[in-house]
N, C-alpha and C positions, 0 to 999 in steps of 0.2 A: 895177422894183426887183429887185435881187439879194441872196438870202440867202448867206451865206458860212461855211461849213465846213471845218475840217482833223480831218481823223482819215487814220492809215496812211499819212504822209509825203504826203501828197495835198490839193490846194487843191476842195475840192470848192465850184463854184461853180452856185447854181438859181434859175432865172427864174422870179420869181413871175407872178402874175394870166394877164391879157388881154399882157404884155410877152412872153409864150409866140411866141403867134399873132404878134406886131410884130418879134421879132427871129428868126421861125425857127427858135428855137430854147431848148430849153426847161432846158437842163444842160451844164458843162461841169468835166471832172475832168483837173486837171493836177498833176502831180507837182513837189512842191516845189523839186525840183533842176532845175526848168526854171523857174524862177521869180527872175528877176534883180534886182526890186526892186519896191516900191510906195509911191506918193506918194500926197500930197493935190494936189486942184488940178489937173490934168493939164491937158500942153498939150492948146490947141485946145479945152477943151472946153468956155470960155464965146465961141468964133470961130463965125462962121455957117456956112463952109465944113466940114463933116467928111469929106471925101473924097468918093468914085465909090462908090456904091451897087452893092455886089455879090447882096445879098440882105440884104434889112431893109425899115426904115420911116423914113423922115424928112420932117418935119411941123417946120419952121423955129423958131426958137423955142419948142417942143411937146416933140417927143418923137426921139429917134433910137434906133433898136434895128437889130441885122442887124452885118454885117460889112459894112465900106467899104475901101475901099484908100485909104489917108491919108498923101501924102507919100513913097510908095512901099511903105509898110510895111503889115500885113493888121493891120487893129486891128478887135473885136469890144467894140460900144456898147451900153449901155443907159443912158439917161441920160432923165430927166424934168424933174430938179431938177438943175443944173449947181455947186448949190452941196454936193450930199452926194455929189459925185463922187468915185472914187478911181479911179487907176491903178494899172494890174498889167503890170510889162515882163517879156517874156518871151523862152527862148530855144529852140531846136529844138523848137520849136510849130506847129501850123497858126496861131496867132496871131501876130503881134509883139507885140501890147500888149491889155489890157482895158481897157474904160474904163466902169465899171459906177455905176449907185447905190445906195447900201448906208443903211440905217437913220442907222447912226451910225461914220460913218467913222472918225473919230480911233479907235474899238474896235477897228474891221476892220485897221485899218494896224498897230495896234499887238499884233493877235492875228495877224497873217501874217510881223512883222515876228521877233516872238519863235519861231515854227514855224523861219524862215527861219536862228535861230539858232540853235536845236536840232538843226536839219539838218545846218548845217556839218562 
């Protein structure tokens, strides 16, 4: 799971537990103005396929953490529970997309979604 913060125009995004060790990594800090949008639901992210394993863990059904190359694009997963999924699209990132699991998503969407309009 992923905790999720904004403070100083910034999506501050931190891997909890043992999802440390799984996805290599353990924090990621992105600047709202690179931050092009964020859903619920994201594609693929109830599909079996998640891309080519760049560095992560994937355990089918289970767990996927790490970054995969999906569809061409570098998207960075964590995901346990496919139903508290959210997406984060991004742009002039080492990412394209996040696709993380947050407590309580409809919050996270709707606390990135308001940052994302302050920002403007």
């Amino acid at each position: 799971m992923v905790a999720v913060s904004i403070s100083d125009s910034t999506l501050h995004l931190r891997v909890e537990g043992m999802h440390k060790l799984w996805a290599i990594k353990s924090s990621l800090d992105i600047p709202l103005e690179h931050v092009s949008g964020v859903s619920a639901d994201p594609p693929g992210v109830h599909d079996w396929w998640k891309g080519i394993r760049w560095g992560g863990t994937m355990v089918p059904g289970v767990l996927i953490a790490g970054t995969f190359l999906y569809h061409g694009d570098r998207v960075f997963w964590d995901v346990n529970n496919p139903d508290m999924a959210i997406g984060i699209s991004l742009n002039d990132e080492h990412y394209n997309e996040l696709i993380i699991e947050v407590e309580n998503p409809g919050d996270v969407i709707e606390m990135i979604q308001a940052a994302l309009q302050e920002n403007i």
